[in-house]
C-alpha positions in Angstrom: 0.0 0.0 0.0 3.0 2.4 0.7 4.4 2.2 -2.8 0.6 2.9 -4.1 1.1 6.1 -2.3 4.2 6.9 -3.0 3.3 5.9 -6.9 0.6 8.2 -6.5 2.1 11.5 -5.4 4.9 10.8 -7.9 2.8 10.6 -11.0 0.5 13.5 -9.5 3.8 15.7 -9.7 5.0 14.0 -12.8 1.3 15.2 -14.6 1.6 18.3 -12.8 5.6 18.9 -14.6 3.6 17.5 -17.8 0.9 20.7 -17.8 4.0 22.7 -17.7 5.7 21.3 -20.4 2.1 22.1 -22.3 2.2 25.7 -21.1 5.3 26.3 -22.9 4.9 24.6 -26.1 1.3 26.2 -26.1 3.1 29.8 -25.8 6.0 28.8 -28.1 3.1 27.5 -30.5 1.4 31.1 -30.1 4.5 32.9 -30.5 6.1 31.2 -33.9 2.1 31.7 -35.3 2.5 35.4 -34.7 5.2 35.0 -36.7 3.9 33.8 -39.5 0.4 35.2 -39.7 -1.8 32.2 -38.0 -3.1 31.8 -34.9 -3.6 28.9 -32.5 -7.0 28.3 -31.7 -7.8 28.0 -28.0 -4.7 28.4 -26.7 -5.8 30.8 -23.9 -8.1 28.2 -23.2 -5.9 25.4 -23.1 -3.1 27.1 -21.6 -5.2 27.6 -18.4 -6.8 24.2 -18.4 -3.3 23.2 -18.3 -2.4 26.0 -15.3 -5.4 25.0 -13.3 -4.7 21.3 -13.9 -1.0 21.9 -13.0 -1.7 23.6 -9.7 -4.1 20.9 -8.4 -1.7 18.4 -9.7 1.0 19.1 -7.9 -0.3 19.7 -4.6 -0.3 16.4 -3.3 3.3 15.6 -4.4 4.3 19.5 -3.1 3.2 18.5 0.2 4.6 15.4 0.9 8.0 16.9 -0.1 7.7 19.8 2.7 7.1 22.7 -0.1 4.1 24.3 0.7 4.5 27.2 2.9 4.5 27.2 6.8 4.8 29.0 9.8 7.7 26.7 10.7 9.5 29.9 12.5 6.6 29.1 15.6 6.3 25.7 14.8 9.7 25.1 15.7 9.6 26.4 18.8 7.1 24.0 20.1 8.4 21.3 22.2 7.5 17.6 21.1 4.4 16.8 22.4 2.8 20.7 22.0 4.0 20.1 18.7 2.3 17.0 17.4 -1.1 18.2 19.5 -0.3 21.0 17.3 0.0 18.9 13.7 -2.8 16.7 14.6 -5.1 19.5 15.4 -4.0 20.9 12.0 -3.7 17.6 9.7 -7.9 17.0 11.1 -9.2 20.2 10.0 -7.3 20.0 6.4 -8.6 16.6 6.2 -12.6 17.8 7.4 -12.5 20.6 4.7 -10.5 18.6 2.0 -13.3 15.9 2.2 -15.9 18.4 1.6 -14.0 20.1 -1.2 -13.4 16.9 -2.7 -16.8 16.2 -2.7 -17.7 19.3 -4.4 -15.0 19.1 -7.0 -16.3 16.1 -8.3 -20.1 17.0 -8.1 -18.9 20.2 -10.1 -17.3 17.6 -12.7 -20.2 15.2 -12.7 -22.8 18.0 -12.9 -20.7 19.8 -16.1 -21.0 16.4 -17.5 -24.6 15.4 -16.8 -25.8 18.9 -18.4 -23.6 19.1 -21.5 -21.7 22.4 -20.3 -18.9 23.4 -23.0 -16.2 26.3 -23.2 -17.1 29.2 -24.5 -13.6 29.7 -26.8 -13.1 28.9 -30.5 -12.9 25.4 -30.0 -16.0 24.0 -27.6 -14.3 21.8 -25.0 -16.5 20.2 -22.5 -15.9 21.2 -19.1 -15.7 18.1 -17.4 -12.6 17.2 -19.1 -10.5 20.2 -17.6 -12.6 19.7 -14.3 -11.3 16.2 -13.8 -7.4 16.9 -13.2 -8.4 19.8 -10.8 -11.4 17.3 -8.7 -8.3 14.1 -9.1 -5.7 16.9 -7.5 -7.5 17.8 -4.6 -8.5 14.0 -3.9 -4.8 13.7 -4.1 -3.8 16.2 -1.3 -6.9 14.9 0.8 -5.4 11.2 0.9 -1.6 12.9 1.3 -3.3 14.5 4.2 -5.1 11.7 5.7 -1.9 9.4 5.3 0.4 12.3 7.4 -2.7 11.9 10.2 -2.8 8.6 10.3 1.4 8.1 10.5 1.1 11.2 13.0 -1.4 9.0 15.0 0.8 6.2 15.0 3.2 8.0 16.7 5.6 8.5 12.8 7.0 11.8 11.7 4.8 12.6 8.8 7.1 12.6 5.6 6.3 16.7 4.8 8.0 17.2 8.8 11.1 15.0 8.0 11.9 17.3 5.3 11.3 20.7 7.0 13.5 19.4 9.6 16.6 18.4 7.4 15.8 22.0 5.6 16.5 24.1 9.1 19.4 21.8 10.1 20.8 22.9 7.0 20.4 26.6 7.6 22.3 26.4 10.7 
């Protein structure tokens, strides 16, 4: 079951990299069309599909690897127990609203679906397809979340902790 996880927040930060990678063509693509006199159709569209899919993507892989931004500075400063109170206090009430907006991500995608909605750009794109990496990111972070609680629980330094640690050791 660990290397599920693990498989999982690497491909989410793989397909996250991969939405990059799209940006850029997409904007080289627009560029070397300016130059000679065509456009590429959608490519706003796309472009931000791709940002928006990119974002979510990535989230679950950001945290595990200790990148998203903390108030480490007090966090620090708590001693062990205060400090896992502290995390598991923290870790339950990103889980509680994850789980709801989990939820409502993929209602949004199944209600796009169910009543035909499309983009509004040159090229109709139904909106469940850009909807689906954003509602499979944030289901992403929730189970990153859940997995941290439950080592945290068990009494394990959550992965995300592990590497804000080595970070500061290697300030000093």
């Amino acid at each position: 079951m660990s290397q599920f996880k693990e498989k999982l927040y690497q491909c989410s930060g793989l397909l996250s990299g991969l939405c990059i990678v799209i940006i850029t063509l997409l904007l080289l693509a627009q560029i070397i069309g300016r130059l000679f006199g065509f456009i590429v159709p959608s490519a706003e569209d796309f472009a931000g599909y791709a940002l928006a899919a990119s974002t979510f993507l990535g989230l679950a892989y950001t945290f595990r690897e200790g990148g998203h931004i903390r108030v480490t500075l007090l966090i620090q400063r708590f001693s062990s127990t205060p400090r896992k109170i502290q995390e598991g206090i923290i870790l339950t009430l990103s889980f509680l609203l994850l789980c709801y907006l989990s939820y409502a991500c993929g209602y949004m995608v199944y209600e796009s679906y169910i009543y035909n909605e499309v983009s509004y750009g040159y090229i109709p794109i139904p909106l469940w397809i850009p909807q689906i990496p954003v509602a499979l990111g944030v289901i992403a972070l929730t189970l990153a979340i859940l997995d941290a609680l439950v080592m945290l629980i068990r009494g394990k330094k959550p992965t995300y902790s592990e590497h804000e640690d080595a970070l500061s050791l290697e300030e000093i």
